[in-house]
C-alpha positions in Angstrom: 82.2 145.3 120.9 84.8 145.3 123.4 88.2 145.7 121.7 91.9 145.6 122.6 94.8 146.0 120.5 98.5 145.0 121.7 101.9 146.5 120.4 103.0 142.4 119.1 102.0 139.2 118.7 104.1 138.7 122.3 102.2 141.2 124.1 98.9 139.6 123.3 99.8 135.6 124.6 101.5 137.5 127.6 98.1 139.0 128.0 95.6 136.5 127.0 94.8 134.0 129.8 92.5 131.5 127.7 89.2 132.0 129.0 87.0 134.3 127.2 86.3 133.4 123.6 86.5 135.9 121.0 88.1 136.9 117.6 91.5 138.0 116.7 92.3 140.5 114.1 95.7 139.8 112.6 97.6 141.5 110.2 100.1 139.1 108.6 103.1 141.0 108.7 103.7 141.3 112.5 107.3 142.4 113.4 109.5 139.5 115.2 106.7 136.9 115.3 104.4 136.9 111.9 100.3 136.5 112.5 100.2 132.9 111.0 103.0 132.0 113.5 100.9 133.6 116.5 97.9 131.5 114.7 100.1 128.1 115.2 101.0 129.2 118.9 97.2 129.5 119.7 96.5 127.0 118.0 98.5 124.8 119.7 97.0 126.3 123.4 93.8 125.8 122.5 92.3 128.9 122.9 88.6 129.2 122.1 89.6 132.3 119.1 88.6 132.6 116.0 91.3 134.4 113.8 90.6 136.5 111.0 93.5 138.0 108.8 94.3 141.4 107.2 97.2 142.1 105.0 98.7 144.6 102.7 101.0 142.2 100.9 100.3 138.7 101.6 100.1 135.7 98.9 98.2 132.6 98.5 100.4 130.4 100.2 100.1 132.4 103.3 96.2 132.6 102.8 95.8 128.9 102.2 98.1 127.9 105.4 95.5 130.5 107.2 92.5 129.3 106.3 94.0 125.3 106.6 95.0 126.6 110.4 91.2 127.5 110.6 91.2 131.5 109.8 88.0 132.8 109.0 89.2 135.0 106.3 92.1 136.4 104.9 91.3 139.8 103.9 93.8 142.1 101.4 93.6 145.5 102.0 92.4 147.8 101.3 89.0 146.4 102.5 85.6 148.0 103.7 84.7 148.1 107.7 81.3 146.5 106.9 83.1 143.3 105.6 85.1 143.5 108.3 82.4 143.8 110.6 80.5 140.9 109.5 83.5 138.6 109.8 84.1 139.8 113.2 80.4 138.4 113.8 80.9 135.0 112.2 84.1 135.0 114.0 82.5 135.8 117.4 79.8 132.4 116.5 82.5 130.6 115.6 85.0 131.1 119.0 81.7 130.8 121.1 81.1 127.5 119.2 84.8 126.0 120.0 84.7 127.6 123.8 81.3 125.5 124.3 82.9 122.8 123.1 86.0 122.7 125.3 83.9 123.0 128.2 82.7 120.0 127.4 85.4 118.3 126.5 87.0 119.6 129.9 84.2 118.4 131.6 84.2 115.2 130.0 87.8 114.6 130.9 87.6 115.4 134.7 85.0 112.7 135.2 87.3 110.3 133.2 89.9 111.8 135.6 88.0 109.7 138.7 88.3 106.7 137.4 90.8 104.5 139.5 93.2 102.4 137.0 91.3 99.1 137.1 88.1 101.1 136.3 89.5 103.3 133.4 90.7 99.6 131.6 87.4 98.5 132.2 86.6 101.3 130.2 89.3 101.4 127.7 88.4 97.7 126.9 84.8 98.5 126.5 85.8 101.1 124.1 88.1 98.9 122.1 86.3 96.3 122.1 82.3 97.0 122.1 81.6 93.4 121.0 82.4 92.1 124.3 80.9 94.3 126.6 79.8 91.8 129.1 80.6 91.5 132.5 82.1 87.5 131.7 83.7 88.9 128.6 85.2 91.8 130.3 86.6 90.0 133.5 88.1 87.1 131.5 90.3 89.6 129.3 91.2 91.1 132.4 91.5 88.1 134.3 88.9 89.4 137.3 85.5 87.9 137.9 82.3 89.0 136.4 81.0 89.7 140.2 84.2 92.5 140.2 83.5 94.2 136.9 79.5 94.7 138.2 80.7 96.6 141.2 83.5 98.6 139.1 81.0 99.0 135.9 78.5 100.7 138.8 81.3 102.8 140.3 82.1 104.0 136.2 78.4 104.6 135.9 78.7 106.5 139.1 81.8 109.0 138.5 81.1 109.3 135.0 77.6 110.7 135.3 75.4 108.0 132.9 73.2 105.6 133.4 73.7 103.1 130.5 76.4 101.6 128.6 75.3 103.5 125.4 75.5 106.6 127.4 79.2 106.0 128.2 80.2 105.1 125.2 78.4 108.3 123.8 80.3 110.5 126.5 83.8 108.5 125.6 83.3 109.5 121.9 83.9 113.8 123.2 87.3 113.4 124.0 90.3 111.1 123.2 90.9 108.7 125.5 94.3 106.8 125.8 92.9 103.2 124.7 95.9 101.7 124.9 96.3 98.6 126.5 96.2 99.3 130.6 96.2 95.7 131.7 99.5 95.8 132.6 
């Protein structure tokens, strides 16, 4: 295994640009900015880690906000290496799990990025609405003609990569998409 260890919590985000999964072995009681705080701050980045905790003196609350925040494990010390060891494997599944995942997601949401405005609230109203789907449906709750909403529904097909209707829908359920109303 490659390894790295940083003097704090600070010198680790300074260091960490985002795009290698892999697991991060945190000891609770970090001076100035505590493990479960660093946890939340990469949390909230989205970094494809999985976090595993070690601690000499940590409580339940602080394991049960952990593992809420999506730790692997908690571990007290004094601990054995081969427990530590396995949980670095599970970890290592786990981070490669969420990285795939957000390269999907990203790659989802850059083909939802070429959508022009009228196409992305044909989309949204698609989405919102998947009992009216037609072309007439569609055009009268936008107030275009069925005609337009064939040539836009093609272009959607198009930049999104699908074929079908079912398959845009599937592709809309990876990510969150805004859905509220675009119309204007």
């Amino acid at each position: 295994m490659d390894v790295e260890t940083y003097g704090s919590a600070q010198a680790f985000l300074d260091a960490y640009d985002g795009s290698t999964a892999g697991c991060v072995v945190l000891d609770y009681g970090l001076p100035k900015m505590s493990g479960l705080d660093l946890q939340d701050q990469l949390n909230k980045g989205g970094y494809p880690l999985a976090v595993i905790f070690i601690t000499g003196h940590g409580g339940v609350p602080e394991s049960v906000r952990a593992m809420k925040a999506g730790a692997v494990d908690f571990l007290e010390k004094p601990f054995r290496q081969s427990v530590l060891a396995e949980l670095i494997d599970k970890a290592l599944q786990v981070a490669v799990d969420k990285h795939s995942r957000q390269r999907v997601s990203n790659d989802v949401k850059a083909r939802f990025g070429r959508l022009t405005e009228r196409e992305r609230q044909i989309v949204v109203h698609m989405i919102a609405n998947p009992a009216e789907v037609s072309s007439k449906e569609v055009g009268n709750s936008l107030g275009i003609s069925p005609r337009t909403v064939d040539h836009h529904r093609a272009r959607i097909f198009e930049k999104l990569e699908v074929r079908t209707l079912v398959e845009m829908l599937n592709l809309a359920s990876k990510v969150k998409l805004d859905t509220r109303d675009h119309t204007g």
